[in-house]
N, C-alpha and C positions, 0 to 999 in steps of 0.2 A: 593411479589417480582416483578409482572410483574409493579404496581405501580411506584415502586422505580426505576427500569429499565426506564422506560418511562418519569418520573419527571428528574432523569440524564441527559436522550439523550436530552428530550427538553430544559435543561437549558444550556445543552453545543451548542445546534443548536441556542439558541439565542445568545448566546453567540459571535457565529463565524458568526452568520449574522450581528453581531453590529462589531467586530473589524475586521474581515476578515482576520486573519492571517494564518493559515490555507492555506485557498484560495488563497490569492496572493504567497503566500512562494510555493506551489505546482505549479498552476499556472504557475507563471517567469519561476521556474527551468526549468518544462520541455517545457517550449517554447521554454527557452536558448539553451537546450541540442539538442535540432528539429534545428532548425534556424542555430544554429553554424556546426552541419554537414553537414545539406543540402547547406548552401554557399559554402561549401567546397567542397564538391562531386556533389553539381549540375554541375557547368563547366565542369566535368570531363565526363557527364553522356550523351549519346550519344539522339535523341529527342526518346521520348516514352519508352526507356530505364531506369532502376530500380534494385538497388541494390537486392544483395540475398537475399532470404527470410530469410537466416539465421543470416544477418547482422541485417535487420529489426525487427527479435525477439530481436536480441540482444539488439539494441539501445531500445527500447520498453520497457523492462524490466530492463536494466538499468536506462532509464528515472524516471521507479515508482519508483522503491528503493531508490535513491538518493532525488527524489522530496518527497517521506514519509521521509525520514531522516530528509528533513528539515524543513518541513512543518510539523508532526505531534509529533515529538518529546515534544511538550507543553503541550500536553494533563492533564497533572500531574502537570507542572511546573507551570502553571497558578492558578490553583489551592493555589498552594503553595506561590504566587507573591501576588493574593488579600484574600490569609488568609481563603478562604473557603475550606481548606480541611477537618478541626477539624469539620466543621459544614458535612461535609460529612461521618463523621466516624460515628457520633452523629446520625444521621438520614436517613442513608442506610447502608444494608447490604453491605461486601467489594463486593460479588456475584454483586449485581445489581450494583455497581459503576463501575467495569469491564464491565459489556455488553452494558452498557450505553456508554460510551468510546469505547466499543469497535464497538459499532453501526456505531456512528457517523465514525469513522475509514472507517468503511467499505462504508460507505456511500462516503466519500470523493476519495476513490480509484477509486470507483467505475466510477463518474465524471470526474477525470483526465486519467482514463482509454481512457474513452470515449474522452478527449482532443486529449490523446495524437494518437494515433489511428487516429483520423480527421486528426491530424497536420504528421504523416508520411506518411496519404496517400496524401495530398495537396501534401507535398513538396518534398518527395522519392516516388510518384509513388507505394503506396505499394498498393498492390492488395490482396483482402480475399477471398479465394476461399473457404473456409466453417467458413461464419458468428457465425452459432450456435458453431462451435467446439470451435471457439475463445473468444467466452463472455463466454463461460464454464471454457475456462482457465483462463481468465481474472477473474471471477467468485471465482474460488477455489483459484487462485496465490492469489487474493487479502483477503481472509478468512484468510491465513497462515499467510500472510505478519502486516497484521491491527493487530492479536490478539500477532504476537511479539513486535512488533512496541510498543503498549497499552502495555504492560505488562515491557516491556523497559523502557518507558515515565518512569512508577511510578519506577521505580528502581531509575535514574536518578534526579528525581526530584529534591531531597535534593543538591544532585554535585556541586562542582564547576566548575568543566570542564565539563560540562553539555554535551557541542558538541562531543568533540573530545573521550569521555566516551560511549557514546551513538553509534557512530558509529564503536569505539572497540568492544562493546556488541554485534552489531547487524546483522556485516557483517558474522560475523563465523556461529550462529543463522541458517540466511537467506539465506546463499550460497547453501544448496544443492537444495533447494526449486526453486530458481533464476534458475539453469541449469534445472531443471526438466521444469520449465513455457518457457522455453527459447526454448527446445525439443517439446514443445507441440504445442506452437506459431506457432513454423517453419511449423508443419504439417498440422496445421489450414491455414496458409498462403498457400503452397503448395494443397491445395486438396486432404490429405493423407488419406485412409479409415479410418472410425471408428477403425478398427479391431487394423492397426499399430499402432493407438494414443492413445491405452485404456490405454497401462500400464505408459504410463504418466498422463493421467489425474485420471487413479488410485493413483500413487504417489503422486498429488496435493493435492488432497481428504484426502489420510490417513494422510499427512501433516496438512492439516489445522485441522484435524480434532484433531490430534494429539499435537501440539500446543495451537487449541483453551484450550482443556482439560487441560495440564498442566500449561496453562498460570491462568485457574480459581482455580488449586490447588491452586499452590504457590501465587497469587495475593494477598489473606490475608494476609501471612505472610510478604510481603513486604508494604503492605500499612499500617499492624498495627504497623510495625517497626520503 
């Protein structure tokens, strides 16, 4: 298993390092999403002054979800574009095709995490008052988020309306997940004790953890379907 896990992730990593789509479609978005409000709220923003923290979770989490919408949505679809899926059914388990994708997933969040992060403290001033609390959350939001994301992708693949299907799926999914990372953000941003932030970053945790699980029940049945 852990073979096959690993022959996935690295042909899907060669993969995205040869066409970059992925990357760029993540990427842009949340450049776009940084740039377009901070023009907008910069003039507004007095010097040294900086939106709420709770605005800044917001746009932050917002940014991933929308930037995984559009950028990792292919996971499956490409598969299905150059004909290597049947060669994947053939020669991995559905288990290792899942964590393989679901790897790489997590790998990419991970990255734009870290973009987007850079890109609102450059340009909204956002200030981290407990670094560890926030890669925790960033951490676990992104566990939840990658293994629906993955699990979505192969739903969709076959679709015609691949986009607009995709983000009917995913938004209802991901919603309670989004205010939970969004609660936690805020307190990471803030300086909030350990003590007040547990039972959010416990609900991340039982989320992804909860997610990951069902997404590796039912992933057979949708990939051998």
């Amino acid at each position: 298993m852990g073979r096959a896990i690993w022959a996935v992730l690295r042909k899907d990593v060669r993969s995205e390092l040869r066409t970059r789509y992925a990357l760029n479609a993540l990427a842009m978005f949340a450049l776009t999403i940084v740039l377009v409000v901070s023009f907008y709220l910069g003039p507004r923003l007095a010097p040294r002054e900086s939106i709420t923290p709770a605005i800044q979770a917001t746009l932050l989490w917002v940014a991933l979800f929308f930037a995984a919408l559009t950028g990792l949505g292919r996971a499956f679809v490409h598969e299905e574009e150059v004909q290597t899926a049947t060669f994947l059914r053939l020669n991995a388990p559905p288990a290792a095709v899942f964590v393989g994708k679901w790897l790489l997933n997590v790998i990419l969040l991970m990255l734009l995490s870290v973009v987007v992060t850079a890109l609102l403290g450059l340009f909204l001033n956002m200030r981290i008052a407990n670094v560890l609390m926030l890669g925790l959350c960033l951490l676990l939001g992104g566990f939840g988020l990658a293994a629906t994301v993955t699990l979505l992708a192969a739903v969709i693949a076959k679709a015609s309306a691949r986009s607009a299907l995709f983000a009917a799926l995913a938004f209802p999914v991901v919603f309670p997940q989004l205010v939970i990372a969004m609660l936690a953000t805020e307190q990471a941003l803030t300086g909030a004790p350990w003590r007040a932030a547990l039972p959010q970053l416990q609900g991340l945790g039982a989320y992804a953890v909860a997610m990951t699980a069902a997404a590796l029940f039912l992933f057979p049945y949708v990939w051998d379907a």
